[in-house]
C-alpha positions as CSV (number, residue, x, y, z in Angstrom):
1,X,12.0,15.8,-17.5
2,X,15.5,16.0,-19.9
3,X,14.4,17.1,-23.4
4,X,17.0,15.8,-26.5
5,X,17.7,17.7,-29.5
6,X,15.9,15.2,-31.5
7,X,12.3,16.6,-32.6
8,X,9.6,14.7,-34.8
9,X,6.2,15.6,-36.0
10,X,2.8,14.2,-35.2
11,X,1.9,12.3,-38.5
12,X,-1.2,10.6,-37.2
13,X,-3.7,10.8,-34.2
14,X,-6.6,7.5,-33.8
15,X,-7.8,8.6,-30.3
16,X,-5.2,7.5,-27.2
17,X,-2.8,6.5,-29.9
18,X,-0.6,9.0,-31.5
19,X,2.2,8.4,-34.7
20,X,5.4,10.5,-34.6
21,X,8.1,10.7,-37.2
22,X,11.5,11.5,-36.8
23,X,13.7,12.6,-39.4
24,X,16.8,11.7,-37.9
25,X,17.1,9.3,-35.0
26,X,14.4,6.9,-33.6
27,X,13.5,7.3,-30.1
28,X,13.9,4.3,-27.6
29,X,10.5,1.7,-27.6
30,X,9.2,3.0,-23.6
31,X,10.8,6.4,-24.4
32,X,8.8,9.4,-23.4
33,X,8.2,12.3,-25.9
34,X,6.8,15.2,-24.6
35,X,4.1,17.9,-26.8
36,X,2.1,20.4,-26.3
37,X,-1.7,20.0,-26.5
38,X,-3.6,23.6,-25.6
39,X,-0.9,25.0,-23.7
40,X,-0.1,21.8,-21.2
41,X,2.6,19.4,-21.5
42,X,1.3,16.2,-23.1
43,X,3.7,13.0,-22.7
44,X,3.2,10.4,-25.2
45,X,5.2,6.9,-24.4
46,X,6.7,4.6,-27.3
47,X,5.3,1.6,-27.8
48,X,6.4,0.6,-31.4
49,X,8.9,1.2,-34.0
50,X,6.5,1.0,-37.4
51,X,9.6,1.9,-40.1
52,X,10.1,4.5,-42.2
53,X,11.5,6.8,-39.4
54,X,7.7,6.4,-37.1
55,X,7.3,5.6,-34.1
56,X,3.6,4.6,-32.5
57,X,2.9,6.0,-29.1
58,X,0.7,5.7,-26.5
59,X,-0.8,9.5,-24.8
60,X,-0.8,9.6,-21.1
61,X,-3.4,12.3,-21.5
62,X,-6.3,13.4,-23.6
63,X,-5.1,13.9,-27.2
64,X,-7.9,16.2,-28.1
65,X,-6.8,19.6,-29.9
66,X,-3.8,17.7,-31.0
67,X,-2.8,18.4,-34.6
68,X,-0.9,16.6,-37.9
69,X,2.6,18.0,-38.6
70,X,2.3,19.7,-34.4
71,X,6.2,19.5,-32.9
72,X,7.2,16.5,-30.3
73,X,10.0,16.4,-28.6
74,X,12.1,12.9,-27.2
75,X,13.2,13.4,-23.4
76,X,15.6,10.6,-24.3
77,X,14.4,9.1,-21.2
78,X,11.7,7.0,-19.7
79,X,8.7,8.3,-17.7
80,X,10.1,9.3,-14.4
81,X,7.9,10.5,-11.5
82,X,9.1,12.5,-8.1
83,X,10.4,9.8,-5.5
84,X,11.1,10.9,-1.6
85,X,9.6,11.9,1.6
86,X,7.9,14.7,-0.5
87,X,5.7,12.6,-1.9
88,X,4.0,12.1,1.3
89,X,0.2,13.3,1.6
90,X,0.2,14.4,-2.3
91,X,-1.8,13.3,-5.6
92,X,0.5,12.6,-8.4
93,X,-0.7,11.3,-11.6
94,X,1.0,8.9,-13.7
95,X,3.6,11.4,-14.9
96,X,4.8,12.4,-11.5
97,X,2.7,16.0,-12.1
98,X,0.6,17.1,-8.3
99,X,-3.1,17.0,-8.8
100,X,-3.8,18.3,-5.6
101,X,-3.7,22.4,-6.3
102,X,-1.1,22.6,-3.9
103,X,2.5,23.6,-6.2
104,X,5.2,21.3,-7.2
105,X,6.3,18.5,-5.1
106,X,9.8,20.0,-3.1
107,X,12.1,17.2,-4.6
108,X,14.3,17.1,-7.2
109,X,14.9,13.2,-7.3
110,X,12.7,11.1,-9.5
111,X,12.8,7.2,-11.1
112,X,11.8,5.5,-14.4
113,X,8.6,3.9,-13.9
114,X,9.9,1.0,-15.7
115,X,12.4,-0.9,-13.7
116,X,13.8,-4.8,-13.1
117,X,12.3,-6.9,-10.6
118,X,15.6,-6.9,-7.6
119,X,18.0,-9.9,-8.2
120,X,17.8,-13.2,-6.8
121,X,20.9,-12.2,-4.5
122,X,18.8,-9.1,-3.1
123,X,16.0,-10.9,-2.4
124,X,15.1,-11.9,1.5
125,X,15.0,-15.6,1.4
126,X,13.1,-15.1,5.3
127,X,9.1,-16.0,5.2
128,X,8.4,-13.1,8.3
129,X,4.6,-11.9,8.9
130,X,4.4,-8.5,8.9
131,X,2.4,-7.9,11.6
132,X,-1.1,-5.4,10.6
133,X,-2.5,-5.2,14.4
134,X,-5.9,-6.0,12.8
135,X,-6.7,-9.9,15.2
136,X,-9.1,-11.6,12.7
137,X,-6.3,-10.9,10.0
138,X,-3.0,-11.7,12.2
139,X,-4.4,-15.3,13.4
140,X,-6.2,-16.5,10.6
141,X,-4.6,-15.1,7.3
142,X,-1.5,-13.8,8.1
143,X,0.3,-11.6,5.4
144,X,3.8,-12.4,4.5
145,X,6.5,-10.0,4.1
146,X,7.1,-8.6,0.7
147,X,3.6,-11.0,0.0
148,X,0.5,-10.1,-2.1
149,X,-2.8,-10.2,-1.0
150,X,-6.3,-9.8,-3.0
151,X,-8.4,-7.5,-1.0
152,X,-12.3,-9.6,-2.3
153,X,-15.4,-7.5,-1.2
154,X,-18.0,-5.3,-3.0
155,X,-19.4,-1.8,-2.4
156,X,-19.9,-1.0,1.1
157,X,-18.3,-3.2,3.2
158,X,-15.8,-1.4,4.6
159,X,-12.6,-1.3,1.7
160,X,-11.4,1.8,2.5
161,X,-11.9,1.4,6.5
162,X,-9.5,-1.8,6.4
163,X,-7.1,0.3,4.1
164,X,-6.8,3.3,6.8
165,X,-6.3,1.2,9.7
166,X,-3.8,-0.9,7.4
167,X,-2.1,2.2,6.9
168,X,-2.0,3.8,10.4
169,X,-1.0,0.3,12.4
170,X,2.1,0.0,9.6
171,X,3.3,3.8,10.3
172,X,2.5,3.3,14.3
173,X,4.0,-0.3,14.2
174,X,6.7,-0.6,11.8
175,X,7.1,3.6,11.1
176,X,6.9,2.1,7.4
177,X,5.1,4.4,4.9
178,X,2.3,3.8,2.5
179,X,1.4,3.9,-1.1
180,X,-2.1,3.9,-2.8
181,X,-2.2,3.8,-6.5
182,X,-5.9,4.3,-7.7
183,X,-6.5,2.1,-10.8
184,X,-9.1,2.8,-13.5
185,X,-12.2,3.6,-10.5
186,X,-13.9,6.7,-9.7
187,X,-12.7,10.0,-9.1
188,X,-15.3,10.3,-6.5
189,X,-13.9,7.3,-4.3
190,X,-11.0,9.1,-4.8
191,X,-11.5,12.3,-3.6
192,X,-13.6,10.6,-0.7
193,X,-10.2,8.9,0.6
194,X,-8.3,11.6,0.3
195,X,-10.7,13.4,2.8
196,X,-10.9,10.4,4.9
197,X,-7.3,10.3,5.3
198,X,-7.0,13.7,6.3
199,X,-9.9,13.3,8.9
200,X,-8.3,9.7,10.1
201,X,-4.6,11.6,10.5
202,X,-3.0,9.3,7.9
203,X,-2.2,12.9,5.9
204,X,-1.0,15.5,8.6
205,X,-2.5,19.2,8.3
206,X,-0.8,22.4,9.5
207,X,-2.6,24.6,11.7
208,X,-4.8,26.2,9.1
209,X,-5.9,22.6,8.1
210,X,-4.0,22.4,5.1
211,X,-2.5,18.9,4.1
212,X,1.3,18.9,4.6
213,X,3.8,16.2,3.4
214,X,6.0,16.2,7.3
215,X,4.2,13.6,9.2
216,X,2.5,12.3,6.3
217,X,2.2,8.2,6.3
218,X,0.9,8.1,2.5
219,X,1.5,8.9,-0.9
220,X,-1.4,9.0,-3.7
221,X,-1.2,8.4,-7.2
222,X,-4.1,8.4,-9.3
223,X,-5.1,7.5,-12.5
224,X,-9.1,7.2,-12.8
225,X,-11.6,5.8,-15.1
226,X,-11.9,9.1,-17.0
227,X,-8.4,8.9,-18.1
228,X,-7.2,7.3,-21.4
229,X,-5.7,3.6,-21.3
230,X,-1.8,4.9,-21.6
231,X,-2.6,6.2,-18.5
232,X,-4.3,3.4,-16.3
233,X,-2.3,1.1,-17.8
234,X,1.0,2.8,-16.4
235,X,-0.1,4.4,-13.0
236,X,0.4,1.3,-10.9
237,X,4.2,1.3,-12.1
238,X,4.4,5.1,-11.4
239,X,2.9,4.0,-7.9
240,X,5.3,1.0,-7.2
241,X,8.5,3.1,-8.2
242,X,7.3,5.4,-5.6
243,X,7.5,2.8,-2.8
244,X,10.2,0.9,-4.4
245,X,12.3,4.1,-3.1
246,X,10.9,4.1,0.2
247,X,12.0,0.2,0.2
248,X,15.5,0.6,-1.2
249,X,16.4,4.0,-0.2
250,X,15.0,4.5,3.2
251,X,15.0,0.4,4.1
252,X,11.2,0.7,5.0
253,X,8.8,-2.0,5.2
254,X,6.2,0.0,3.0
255,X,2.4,-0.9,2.1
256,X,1.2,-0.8,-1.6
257,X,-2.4,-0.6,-2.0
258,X,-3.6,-0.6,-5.6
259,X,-7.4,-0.7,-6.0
260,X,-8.3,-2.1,-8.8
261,X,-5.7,-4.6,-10.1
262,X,-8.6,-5.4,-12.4
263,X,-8.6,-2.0,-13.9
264,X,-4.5,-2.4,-14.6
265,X,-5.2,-5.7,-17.0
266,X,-8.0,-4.1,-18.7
267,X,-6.3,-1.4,-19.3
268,X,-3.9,-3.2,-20.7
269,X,-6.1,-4.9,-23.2
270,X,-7.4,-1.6,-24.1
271,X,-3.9,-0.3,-25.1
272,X,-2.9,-3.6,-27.0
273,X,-6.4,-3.1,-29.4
274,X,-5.2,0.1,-30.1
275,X,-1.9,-1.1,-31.0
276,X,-3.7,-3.5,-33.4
277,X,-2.1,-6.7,-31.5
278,X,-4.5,-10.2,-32.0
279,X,-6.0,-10.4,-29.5
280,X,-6.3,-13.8,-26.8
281,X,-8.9,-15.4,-24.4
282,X,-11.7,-13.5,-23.7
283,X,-10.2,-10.4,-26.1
284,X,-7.5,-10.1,-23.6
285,X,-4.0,-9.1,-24.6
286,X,-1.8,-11.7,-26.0
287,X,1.1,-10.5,-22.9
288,X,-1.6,-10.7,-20.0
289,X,0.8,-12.7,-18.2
290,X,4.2,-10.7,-19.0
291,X,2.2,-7.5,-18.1
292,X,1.3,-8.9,-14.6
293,X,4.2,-10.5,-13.9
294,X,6.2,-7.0,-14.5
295,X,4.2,-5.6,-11.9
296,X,4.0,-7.9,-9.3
297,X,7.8,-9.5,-9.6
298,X,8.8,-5.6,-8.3
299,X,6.9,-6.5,-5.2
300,X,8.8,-8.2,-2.7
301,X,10.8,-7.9,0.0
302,X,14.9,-6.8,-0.8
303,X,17.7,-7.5,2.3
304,X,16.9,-3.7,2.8
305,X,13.2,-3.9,3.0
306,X,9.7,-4.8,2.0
307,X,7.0,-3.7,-0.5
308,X,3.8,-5.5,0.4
309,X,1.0,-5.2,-1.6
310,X,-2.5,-5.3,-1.1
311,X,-4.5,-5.2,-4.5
312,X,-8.5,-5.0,-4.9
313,X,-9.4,-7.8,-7.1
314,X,-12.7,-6.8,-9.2
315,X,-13.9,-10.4,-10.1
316,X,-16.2,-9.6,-13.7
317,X,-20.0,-11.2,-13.5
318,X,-18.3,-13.5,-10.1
319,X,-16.2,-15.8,-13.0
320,X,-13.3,-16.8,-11.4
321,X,-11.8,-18.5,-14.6
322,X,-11.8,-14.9,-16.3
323,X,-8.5,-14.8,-17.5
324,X,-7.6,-11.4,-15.8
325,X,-8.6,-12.1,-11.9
326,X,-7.2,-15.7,-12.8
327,X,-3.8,-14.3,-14.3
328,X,-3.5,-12.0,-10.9
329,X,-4.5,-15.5,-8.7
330,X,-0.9,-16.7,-8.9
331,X,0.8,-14.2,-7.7
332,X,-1.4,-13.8,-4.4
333,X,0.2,-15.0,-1.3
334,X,-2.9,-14.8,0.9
335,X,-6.7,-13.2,0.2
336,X,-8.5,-11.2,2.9
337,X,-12.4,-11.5,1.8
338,X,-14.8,-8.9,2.6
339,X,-18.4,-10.2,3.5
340,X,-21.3,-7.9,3.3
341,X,-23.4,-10.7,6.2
342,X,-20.5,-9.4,8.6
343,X,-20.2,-5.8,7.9
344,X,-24.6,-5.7,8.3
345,X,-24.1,-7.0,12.2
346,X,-22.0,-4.1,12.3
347,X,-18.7,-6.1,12.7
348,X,-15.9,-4.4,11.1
349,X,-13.4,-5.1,9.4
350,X,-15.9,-7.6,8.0
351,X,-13.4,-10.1,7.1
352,X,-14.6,-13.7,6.4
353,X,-12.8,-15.7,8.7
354,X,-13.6,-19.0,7.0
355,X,-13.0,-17.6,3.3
356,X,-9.9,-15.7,4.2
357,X,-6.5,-17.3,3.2
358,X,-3.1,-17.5,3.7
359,X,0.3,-19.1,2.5
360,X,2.0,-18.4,5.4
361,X,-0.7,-19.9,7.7
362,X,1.6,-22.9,8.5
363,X,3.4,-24.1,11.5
364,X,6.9,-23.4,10.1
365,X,6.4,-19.7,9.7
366,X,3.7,-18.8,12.5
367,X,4.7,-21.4,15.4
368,X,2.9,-24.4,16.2
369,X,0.5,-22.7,18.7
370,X,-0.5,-19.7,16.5
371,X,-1.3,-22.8,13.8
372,X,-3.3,-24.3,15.8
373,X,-5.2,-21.9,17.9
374,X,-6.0,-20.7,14.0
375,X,-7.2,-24.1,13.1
376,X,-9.3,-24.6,16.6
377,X,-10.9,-21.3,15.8
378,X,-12.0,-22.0,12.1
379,X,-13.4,-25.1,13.5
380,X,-15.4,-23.5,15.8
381,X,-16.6,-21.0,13.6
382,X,-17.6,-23.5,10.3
383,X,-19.5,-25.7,13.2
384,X,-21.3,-22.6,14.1
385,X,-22.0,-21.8,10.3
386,X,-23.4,-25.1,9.7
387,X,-25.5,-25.3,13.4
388,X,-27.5,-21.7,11.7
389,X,-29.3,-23.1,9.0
390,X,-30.8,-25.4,11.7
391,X,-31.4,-23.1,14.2
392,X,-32.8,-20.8,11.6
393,X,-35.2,-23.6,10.2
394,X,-36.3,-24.3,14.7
């Protein structure tokens, strides 16, 4: 990342949020300043201008060991991570840095996480189904092109198996690539996937075994529960600008997982405490909806190509009218719900076929025979549900 001549000094440190003045010029607001903190590069973001030459910032990383007075340096730029075919079968975290112990990504290009939503004349005005080769998913709640879907379903019912075979019928089908931006859960599930893709063939190994980038259908970007706010909050942007390059530059139809959306809002919320804003419903931020809608108004599909996004919705204590799941809600174009009564007769993907739904289930965009051999078969299947408790109680 550029570094500017223009060097403050830490003034004050309150956990994830860290004061900087600067006696000459004030960096941008989103502006990343870079530190040291025990020997590694720490990158704080702007996030207000407080007067008298401070600035408040947000620390993408652990700010213990940092110090009053300690040097910090303005990049005169925004956070920018690694963008290319490189980025293909690697871990990046927020800042763009590999995670995976295997050397610097081999790019030189990168992007500002932050970026505009594409213009109304670069949008695709054509409702297409991208096609995911999974049946119960095609007929019954088709995704849209450029769409959003909310992937429901607890632990154990097969997440991560939908997600691999999502992945592998879009690279096989379409020879689109794939993002997956891990969202404030656990570093466990995250190393698991990892794994798991490299078993499934979704990362491509050498002939010592050894993950390599060529013939790689998925880039990783992680930000975990253990890591500070600044970091959740940003990691599904540093994900999205990842396949917004894929999208623009290479004209891919490209799949963007982020599991949990959840995790990105509360996040959020947690950043805007610490900022000391007032807070809203529920002790939600006061720009729950700006936040989301920055996000999700990046994904869509462009005259050049797509970004589809499929996002794990954590629903908290099953309220539906929680102001986070609810805020994310609007922007879904179809839901693919995960039912734990499926997955135990051993049916997988174990999507509900009568809870599962779709915008684009309709006969203008799927044909009037897909509509209703669709309609025919939910028929047949809530006449089945309703005949069980009978034949349950004979």
């Amino acid at each position: 990342m550029a570094t500017t001549n223009n060097v403050g000094r830490i003034s004050q440190v309150i956990g994830a949020v860290v004061d900087v003045t600067f006696p000459d010029a004030l960096p941008a607001i989103l502006s990343a300043l870079e530190t040291s903190n025990n020997g590694q590069r720490l990158v704080l973001e702007v996030a207000q201008h407080l007067g008298e030459n401070t600035v408040r910032t947000i620390a993408m990383d652990s700010t213990d060991g940092l110090t009053r007075g300690q040097e910090v340096t303005d990049t005169g730029a925004q956070i920018s991570v690694p963008v290319g075919p490189a980025t293909l079968g690697r871990i990046l975290n927020v800042v763009g840095e590999p995670i995976d112990e295997r050397g610097p990504v081999a790019t030189t290009q990168t992007a500002p996480i932050h970026a505009k939503a594409p213009e109304f004349v670069d949008q695709s005005t054509d409702a297409s189904i991208l096609v995911t080769g999974i049946k119960v998913i095609d007929l019954l709640a088709p995704y849209a092109k450029g769409g959003k879907i909310g992937l429901f379903g607890g632990a154990g019912v097969g997440k991560t198996v939908l997600i691999q075979e999502l992945i592998n019928n879009i690279a096989k089908g379409h020879g689109g690539t794939s993002v997956f931006a891990g969202v404030g859960e656990r570093t466990r599930e995250g190393n698991d996937l990892y794994h798991e893709f490299l078993d499934a063939g979704v990362i491509a190994k050498d002939a010592d075994g050894n993950a390599i980038s060529e013939g790689s259908k998925v880039a990783l970007v992680y930000g975990q529960m253990n890591e500070p706010p600044g970091a959740r909050a940003r990691v599904a942007l540093s994900g999205l600008t990842i396949a917004e390059y894929f999208r623009d530059v290479e004209n891919q139809d490209v799949l963007f997982f982020v599991d949990n959306i959840f995790r990105f809002t509360q996040a959020g919320a947690e950043v805007s405490a610490l900022l000391g804003r007032i807070p809203s419903a529920v002790g939600y931020q006061p720009t729950l909806s700006t936040d989301m809608g920055a996000l999700q108004e990046r994904i869509t599909s462009t005259n050049k190509g797509s970004i589809t996004s499929v996002q794990a919705v954590y629903v908290p204590a099953d309220d539906l009218t929680d102001p986070a799941p609810a805020t994310s809600f609007a922007h879904l174009d179809a839901t693919t719900v995960l039912n734990r009564a499926i997955s135990e007769l051993g049916i997988y993907p174990a999507v509900d076929p009568l809870d599962s739904t779709s915008r684009v289930l309709e006969p203008r965009v799927v044909g009037q025979e897909h509509y209703e051999t669709a309609r025919a078969v939910q028929a047949i299947l809530q006449k089945y549900k309703s005949l069980q408790d009978i034949i349950a109680i004979l």
